[in-house]
C-alpha positions as CSV (number, residue, x, y, z in Angstrom):
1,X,109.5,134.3,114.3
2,X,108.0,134.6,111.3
3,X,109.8,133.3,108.0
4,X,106.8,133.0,105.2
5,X,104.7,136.3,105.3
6,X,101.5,133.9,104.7
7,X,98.6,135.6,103.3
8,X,95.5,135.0,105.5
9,X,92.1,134.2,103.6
10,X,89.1,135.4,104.7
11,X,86.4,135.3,101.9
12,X,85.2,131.9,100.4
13,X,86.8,130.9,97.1
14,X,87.6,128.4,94.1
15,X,90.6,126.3,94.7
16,X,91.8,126.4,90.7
17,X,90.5,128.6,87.9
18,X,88.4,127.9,84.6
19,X,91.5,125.4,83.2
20,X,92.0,123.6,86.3
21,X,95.0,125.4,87.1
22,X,95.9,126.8,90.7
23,X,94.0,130.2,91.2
24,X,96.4,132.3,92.7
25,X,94.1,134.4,95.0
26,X,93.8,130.7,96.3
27,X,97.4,130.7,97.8
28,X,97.2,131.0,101.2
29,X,95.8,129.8,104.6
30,X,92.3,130.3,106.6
31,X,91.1,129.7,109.7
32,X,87.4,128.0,108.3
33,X,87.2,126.0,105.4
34,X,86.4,128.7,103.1
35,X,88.4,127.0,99.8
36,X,86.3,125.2,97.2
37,X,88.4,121.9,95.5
38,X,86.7,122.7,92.4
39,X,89.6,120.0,90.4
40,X,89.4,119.2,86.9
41,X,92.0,118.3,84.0
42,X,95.1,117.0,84.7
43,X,94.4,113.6,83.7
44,X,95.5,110.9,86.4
45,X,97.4,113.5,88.4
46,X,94.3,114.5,90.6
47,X,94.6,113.2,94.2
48,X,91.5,113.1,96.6
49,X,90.9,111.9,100.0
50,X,89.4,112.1,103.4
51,X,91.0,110.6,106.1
52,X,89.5,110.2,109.6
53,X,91.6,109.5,112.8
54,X,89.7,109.0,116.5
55,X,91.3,108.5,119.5
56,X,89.4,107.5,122.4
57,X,89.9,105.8,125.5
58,X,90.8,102.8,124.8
59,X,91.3,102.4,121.1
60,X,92.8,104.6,118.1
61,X,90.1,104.1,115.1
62,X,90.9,105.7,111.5
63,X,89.0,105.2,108.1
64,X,89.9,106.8,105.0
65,X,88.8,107.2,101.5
66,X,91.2,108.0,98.7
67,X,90.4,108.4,94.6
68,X,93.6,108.4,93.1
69,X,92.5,109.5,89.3
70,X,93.2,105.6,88.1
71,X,92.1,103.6,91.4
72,X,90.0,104.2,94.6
73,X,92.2,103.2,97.4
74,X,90.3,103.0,101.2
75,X,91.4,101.5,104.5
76,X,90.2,101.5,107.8
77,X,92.9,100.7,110.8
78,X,92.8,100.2,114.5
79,X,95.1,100.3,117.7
80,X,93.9,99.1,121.1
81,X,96.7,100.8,123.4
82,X,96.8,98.5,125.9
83,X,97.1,94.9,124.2
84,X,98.7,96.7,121.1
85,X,96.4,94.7,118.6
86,X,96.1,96.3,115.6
87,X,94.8,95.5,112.0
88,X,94.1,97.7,108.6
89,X,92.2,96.0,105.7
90,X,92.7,97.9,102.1
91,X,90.7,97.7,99.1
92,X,91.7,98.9,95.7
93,X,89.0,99.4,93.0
94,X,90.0,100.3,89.5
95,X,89.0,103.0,87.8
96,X,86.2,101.2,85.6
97,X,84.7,100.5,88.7
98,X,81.9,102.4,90.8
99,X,83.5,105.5,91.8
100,X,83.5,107.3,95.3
101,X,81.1,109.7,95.9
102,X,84.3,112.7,96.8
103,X,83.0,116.6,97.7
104,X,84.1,120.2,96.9
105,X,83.6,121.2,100.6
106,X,85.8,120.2,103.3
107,X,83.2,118.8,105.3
108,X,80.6,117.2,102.6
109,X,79.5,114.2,102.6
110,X,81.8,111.5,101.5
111,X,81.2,107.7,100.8
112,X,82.6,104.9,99.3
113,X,80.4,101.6,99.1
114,X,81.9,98.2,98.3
115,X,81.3,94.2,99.3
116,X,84.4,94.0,101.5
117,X,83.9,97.6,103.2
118,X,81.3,100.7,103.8
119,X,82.3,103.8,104.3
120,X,80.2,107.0,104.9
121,X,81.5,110.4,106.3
122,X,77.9,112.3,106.6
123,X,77.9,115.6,107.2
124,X,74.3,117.6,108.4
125,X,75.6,120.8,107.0
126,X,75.8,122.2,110.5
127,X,77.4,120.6,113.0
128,X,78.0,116.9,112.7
129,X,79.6,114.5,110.7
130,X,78.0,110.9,111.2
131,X,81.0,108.4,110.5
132,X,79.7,104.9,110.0
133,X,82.2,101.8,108.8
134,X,81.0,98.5,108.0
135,X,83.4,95.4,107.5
136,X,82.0,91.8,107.3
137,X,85.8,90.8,107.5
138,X,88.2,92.4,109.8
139,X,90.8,90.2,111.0
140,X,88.1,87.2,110.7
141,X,85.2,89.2,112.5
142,X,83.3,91.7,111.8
143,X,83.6,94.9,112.3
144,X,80.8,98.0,112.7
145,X,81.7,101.9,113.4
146,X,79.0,104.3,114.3
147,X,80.4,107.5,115.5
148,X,79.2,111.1,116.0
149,X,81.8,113.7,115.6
150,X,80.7,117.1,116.6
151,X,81.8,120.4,114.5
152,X,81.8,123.7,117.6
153,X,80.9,126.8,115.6
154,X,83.5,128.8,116.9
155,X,86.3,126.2,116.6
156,X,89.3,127.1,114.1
157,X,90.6,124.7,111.6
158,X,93.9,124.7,109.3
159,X,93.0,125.4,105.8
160,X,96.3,125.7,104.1
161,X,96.8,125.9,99.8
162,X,100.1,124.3,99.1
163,X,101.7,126.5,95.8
164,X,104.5,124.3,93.9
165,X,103.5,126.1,90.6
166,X,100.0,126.9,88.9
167,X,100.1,122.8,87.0
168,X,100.9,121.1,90.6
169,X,99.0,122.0,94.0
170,X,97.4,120.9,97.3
171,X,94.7,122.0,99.1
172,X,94.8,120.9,102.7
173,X,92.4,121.0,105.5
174,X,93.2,119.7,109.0
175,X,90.5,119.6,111.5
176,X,91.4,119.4,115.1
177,X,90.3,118.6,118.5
178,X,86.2,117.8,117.5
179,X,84.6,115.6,120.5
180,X,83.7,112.5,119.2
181,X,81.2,110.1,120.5
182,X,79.7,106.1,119.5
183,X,81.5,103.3,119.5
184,X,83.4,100.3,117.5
185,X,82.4,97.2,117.4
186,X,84.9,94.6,116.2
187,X,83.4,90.5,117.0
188,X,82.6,91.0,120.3
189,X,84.6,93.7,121.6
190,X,82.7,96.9,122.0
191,X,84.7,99.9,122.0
192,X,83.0,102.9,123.8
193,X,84.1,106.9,122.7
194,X,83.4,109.6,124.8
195,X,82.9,113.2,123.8
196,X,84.7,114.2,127.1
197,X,87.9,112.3,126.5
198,X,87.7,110.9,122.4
199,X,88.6,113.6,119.7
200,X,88.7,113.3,116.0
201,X,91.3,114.9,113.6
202,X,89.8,115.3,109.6
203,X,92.8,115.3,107.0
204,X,91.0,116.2,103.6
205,X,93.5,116.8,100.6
206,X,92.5,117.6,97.1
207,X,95.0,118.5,94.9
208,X,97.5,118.0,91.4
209,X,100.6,116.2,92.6
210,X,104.1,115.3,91.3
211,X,105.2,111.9,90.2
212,X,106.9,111.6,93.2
213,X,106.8,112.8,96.7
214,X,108.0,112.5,100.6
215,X,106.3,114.4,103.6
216,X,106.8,114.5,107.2
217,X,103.4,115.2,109.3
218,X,102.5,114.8,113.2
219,X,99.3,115.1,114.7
220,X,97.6,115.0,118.1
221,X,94.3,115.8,119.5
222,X,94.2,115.6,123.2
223,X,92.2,116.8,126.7
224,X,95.4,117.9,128.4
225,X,95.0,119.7,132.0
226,X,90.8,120.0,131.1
227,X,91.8,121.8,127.4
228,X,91.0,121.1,124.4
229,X,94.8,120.6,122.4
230,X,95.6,120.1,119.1
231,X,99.5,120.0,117.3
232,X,99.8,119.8,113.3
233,X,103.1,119.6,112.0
234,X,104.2,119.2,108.7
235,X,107.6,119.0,106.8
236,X,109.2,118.5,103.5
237,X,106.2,118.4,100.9
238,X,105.9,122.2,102.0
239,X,109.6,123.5,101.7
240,X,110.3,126.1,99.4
241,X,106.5,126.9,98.8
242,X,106.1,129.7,101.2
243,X,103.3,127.9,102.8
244,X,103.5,125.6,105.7
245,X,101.1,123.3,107.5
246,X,102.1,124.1,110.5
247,X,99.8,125.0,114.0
248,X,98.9,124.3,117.1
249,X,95.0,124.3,118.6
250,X,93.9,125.6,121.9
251,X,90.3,125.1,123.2
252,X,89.3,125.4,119.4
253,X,91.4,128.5,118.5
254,X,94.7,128.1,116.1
255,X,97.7,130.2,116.6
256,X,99.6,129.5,112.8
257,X,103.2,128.8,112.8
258,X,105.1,130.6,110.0
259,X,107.7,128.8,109.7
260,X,109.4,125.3,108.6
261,X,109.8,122.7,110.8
262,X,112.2,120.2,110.8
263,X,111.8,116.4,112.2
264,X,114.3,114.4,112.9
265,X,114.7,111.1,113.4
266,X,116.8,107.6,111.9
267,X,115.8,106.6,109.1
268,X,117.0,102.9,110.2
269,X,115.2,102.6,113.5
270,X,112.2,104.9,113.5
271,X,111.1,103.7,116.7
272,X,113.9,105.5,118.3
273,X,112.7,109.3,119.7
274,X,112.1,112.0,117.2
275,X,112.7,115.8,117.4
276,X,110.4,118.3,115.9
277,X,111.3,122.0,115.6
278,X,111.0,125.2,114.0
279,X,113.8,125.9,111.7
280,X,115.2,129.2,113.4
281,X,113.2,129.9,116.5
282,X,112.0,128.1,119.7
283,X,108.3,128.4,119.0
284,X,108.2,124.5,118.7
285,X,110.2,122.2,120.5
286,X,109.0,118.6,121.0
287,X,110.4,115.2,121.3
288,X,108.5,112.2,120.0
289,X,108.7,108.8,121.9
290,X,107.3,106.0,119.4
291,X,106.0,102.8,121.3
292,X,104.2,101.6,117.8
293,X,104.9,101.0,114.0
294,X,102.5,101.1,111.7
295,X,103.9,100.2,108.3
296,X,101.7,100.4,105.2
297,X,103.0,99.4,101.5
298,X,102.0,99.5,98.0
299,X,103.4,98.5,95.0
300,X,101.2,98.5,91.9
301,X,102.8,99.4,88.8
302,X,101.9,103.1,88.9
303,X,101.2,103.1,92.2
304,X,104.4,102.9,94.8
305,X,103.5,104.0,98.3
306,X,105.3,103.3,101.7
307,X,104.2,104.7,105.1
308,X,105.5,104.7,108.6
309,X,103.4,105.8,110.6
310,X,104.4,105.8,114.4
311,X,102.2,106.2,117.6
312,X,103.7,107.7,120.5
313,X,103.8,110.8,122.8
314,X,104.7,114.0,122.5
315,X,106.9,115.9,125.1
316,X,108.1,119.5,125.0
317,X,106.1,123.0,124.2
318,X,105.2,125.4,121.6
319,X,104.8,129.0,121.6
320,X,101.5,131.2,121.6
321,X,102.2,134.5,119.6
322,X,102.5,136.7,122.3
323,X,105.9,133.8,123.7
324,X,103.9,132.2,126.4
325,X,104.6,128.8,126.6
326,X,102.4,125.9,126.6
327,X,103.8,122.5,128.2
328,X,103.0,119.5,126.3
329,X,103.3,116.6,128.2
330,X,102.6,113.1,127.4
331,X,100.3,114.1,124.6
332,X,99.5,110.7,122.3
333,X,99.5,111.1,119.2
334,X,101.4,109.8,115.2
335,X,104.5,110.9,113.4
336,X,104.4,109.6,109.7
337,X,107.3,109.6,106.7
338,X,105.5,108.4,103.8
339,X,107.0,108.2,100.5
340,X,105.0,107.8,97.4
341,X,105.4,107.3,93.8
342,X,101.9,107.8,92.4
């Protein structure tokens, strides 16, 4: 079913116009990141960032940067699935401070460089992005990333401009499913990622938001019966737009869901299962079991931020365009609420 009639983009163009307003022509969804962030105005309401998230084998690895318009905010989190350690270290800088280095183009090079943490996202401007993380001080040791993540030239992406009106806007990009290979060094613990079995997932948002704002999204980015799968799901932030951030991946190609979804789950014990589905068809139907909480919190005095984020597995199926079904079953992945006043 189709509720939004979303217009498709197939030509490279400029995220706002001359004022730093939202280009209309802009509005809309493509399969390749063909949408330049080119931001500007709108003082303190800008919101950049590129977030990273890697599962491999054994360990769930995620760095991110964030510039904020009146702060740089990065973190850097991990989850070994078996012992269920896990640790995030944040840094805030202010504003007077050296500023990340933050890109137009989805895939750019992004880094951020401070004392406590180093962050680079390097992309060859083909088909690699070189992700390397240095902390002298994570959980008392010290921790070193080095991982390749590789970009297949025929692989689809989710490039999605979010319209709330010309003064306040997001531009979304979610990258799915790219084989990822290195390792993570935390003290003496050597974490190895595979290409065959470790895939990345890119979440880079540039955009004018509200004061305040809530959003749903899931994500997972699996090897599942020897293909390449990939679920993005979002809900709330998007409603009433005409735009939605939904899809689903398969051996690199996208089929878009037009459509809201809805997630559900209690708001007083969010480890409990979740349901996530399309508001009037059956073209996603999934259940999401949490066995993890990650709960991050801020509360600044113009920043107020509060994430759940929950790790877990997705059961259930969504719909290829043509109603064949694919099975999702035990697919790892996250299931976030976040709430921000910012």
């Amino acid at each position: 079913m189709v509720q939004h009639a979303e217009n498709e983009i197939l030509d490279t163009i400029k995220l706002c116009d001359a004022k730093g307003n939202l280009n209309p022509a802009a509005i809309g969804y493509a399969r390749k990141p063909l949408i330049q962030s080119n931001l500007k105005g709108h003082f303190m309401r800008k919101k950049k960032w590129n977030y990273w998230c890697v599962y491999g084998d054994d360990l769930m690895f995620s760095a991110a940067i964030s510039h904020l318009d009146y702060a740089t905010v990065c973190f850097v989190y991990v989850l070994d699935y078996e012992t269920q350690r896990f640790f995030e270290k944040t840094i805030t800088m202010s504003p007077l401070g050296k500023k990340p280095k933050m890109s137009e183009h989805v895939l750019d090079t992004t880094i951020c460089n401070h004392s406590e943490m180093k962050i680079q996202f390097l992309y060859d401007g083909y088909q690699e992005t070189q992700v390397t993380v240095t902390i002298p001080d994570f959980d008392g040791e010290l921790l070193h990333a080095d991982l390749t993540i590789h970009h297949l030239e025929e692989d689809e992406s989710l490039n999605v401009v979010i319209p709330w009106n010309r003064q306040t806007f997001q531009f979304t990009a979610k990258h799915h499913t790219l084989p990822t290979e290195g390792y993570v060094k935390i003290g003496d613990r050597r974490y190895a990622f595979d290409c065959r079995d470790s895939y990345a997932v890119l979440d880079y948002g540039r955009g004018v938001w509200p004061r305040e704002s809530t959003w749903n999204w899931a994500m997972a980015s699996q090897r599942c019966r020897n293909h390449r799968v990939g679920l993005n799901f979002g809900g709330q932030w998007t409603d009433g737009t005409g735009m939605t951030e939904n899809a689903f991946f398969f051996d690199g190609k996208m089929t878009k869901i037009h459509e809201d979804v809805i997630f559900k789950y209690d708001e007083q014990d969010l480890m409990k299962p979740w349901t996530i589905q399309t508001k009037f068809s059956n073209d996603v139907r999934l259940t999401f079991k949490p066995f993890f909480e990650r709960v991050a919190k801020s509360d600044a005095k113009l920043v107020q931020s509060t994430v759940h984020q929950l790790f877990g597995y997705f059961e259930g199926f969504v719909k290829f365009e043509n109603g064949q079904i694919l099975p999702i079953r035990q697919m790892l992945g996250a299931s976030e609420v976040h709430k921000a006043k910012w």
